[in-house]
TIMARPA-485677 format. One record per residue (C-alpha): residue in one letter; x, y, z. Coordinates in nm, 3 decimals. Each point is the difference from the previous one (the first is absolute). Example, Ala and Ser with C-alpha at 12.3 -4.5 7.8 and 13.67 -1.06 7.14 Angstrom:
// residues 2
{"A", {1.230, -0.450, 0.780}} {"S", {0.137, 0.344, -0.066}} 
END
This chain:
// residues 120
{"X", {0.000, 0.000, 0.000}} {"X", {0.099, 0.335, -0.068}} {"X", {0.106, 0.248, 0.286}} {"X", {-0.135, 0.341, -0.167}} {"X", {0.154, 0.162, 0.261}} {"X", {0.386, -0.039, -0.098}} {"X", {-0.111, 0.168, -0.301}} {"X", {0.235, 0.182, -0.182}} {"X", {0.167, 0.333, -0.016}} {"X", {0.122, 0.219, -0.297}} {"X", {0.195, 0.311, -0.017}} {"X", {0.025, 0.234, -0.306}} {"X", {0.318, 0.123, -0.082}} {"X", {0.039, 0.284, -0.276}} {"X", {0.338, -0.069, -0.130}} {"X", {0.166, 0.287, -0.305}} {"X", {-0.091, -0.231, -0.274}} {"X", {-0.265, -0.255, 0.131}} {"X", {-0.225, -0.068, 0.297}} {"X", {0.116, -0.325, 0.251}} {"X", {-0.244, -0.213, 0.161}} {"X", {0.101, -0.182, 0.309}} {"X", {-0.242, -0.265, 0.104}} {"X", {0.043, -0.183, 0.331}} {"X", {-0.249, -0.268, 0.153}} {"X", {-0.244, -0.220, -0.197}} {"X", {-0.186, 0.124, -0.303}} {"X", {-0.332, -0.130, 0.040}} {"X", {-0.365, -0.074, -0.087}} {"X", {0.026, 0.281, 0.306}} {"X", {0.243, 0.250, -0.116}} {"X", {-0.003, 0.007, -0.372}} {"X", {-0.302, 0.244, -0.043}} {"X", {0.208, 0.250, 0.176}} {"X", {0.309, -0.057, -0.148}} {"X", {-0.221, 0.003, -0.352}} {"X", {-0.153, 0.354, 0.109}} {"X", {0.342, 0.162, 0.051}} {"X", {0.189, -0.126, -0.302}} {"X", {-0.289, 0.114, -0.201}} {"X", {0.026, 0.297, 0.140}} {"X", {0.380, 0.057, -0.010}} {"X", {-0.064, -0.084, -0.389}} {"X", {-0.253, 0.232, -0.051}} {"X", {0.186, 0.297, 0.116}} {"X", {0.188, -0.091, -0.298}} {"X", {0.338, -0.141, 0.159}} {"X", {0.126, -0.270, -0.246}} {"X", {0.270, -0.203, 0.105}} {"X", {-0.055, -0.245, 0.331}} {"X", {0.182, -0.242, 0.166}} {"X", {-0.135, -0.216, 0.233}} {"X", {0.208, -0.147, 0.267}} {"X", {-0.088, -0.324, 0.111}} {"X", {0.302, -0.078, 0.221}} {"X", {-0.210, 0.029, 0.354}} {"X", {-0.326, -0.178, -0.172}} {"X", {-0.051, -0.317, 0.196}} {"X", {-0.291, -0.179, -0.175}} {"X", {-0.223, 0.081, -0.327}} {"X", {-0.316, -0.175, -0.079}} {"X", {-0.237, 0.034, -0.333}} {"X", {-0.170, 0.328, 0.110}} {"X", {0.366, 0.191, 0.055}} {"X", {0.128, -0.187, -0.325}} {"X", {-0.331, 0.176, -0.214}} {"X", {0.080, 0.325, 0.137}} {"X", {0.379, 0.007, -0.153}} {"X", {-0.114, -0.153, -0.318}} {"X", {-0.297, 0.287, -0.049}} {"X", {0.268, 0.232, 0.083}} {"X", {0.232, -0.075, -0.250}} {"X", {-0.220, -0.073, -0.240}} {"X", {-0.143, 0.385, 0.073}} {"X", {0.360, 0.134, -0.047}} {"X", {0.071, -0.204, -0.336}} {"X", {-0.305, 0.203, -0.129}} {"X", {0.187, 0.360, 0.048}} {"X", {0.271, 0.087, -0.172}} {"X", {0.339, 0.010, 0.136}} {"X", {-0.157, -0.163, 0.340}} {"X", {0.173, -0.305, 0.192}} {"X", {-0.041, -0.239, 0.320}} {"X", {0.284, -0.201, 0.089}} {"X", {0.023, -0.210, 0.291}} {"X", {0.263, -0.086, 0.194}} {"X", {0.161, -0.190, 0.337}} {"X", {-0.241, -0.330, -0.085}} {"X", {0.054, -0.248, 0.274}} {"X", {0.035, -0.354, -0.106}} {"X", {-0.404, -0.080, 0.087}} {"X", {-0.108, 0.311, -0.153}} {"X", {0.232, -0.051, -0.308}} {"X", {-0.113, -0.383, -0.030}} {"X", {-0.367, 0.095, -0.014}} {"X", {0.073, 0.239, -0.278}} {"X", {0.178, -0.271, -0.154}} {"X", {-0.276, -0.255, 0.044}} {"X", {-0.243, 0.252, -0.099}} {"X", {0.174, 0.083, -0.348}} {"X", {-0.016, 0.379, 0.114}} {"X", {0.406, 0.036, -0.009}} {"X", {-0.084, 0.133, -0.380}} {"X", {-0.250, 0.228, 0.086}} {"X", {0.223, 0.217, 0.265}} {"X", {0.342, 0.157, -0.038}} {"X", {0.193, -0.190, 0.285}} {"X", {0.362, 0.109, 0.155}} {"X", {0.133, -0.167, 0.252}} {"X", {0.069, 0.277, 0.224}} {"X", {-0.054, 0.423, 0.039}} {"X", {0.344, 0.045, -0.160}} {"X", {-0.089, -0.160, -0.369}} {"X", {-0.355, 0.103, 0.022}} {"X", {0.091, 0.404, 0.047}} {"X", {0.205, -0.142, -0.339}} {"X", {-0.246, -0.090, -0.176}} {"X", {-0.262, 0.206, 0.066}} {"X", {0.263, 0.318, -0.084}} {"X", {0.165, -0.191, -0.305}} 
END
């Protein structure tokens, strides 16, 4: 059963060329409408460029899974927007895997080759 009250946190960072995500906690049936509600509204004020930082995310299920597909899928539609994710843990990165969604997101293994990729 599901503890909705680990939950999960995220900060907003607005970096000079992009704007970092750091999740922390469990992205949930629980949590993912909120964490939908504020990237669509990051997005909407027009920023771009996100990464995502999954490095403190302990556990992912279906619902948390939709809300970074409909995400990215929402910034492949503007032009010049991108979502890449980084700091996958093995059990986040083997559901991806299993999943088949490793070719739907721009993965780096850590903050260093993301902020790369994301300026490159």
């Amino acid at each position: 059963m599901l503890d909705k009250n680990k939950g999960l946190s995220f900060t907003f960072k607005e970096e000079p060329n992009f704007t970092l995500v750091l999740l922390t906690g469990d992205l949930n049936m629980f949590s993912a409408p909120e964490l939908r509600t504020n990237l669509v509204k990051h997005f909407e004020k027009g920023t771009a460029l996100f990464i995502l930082d999954l490095t403190d995310l302990s556990f992912v299920d279906s619902s948390g899974i939709g809300v970074l597909v409909s995400f990215v899928s929402m910034a492949k539609k503007r032009e010049g927007a991108k979502v890449v994710l980084c700091g996958l843990n093995a059990q986040i990165r083997n559901i991806f895997e299993v999943t088949r969604l490793l070719s739907v997101f721009n993965v780096s293994d850590d903050l260093e080759s993301a902020t790369k990729e994301i300026s490159g």
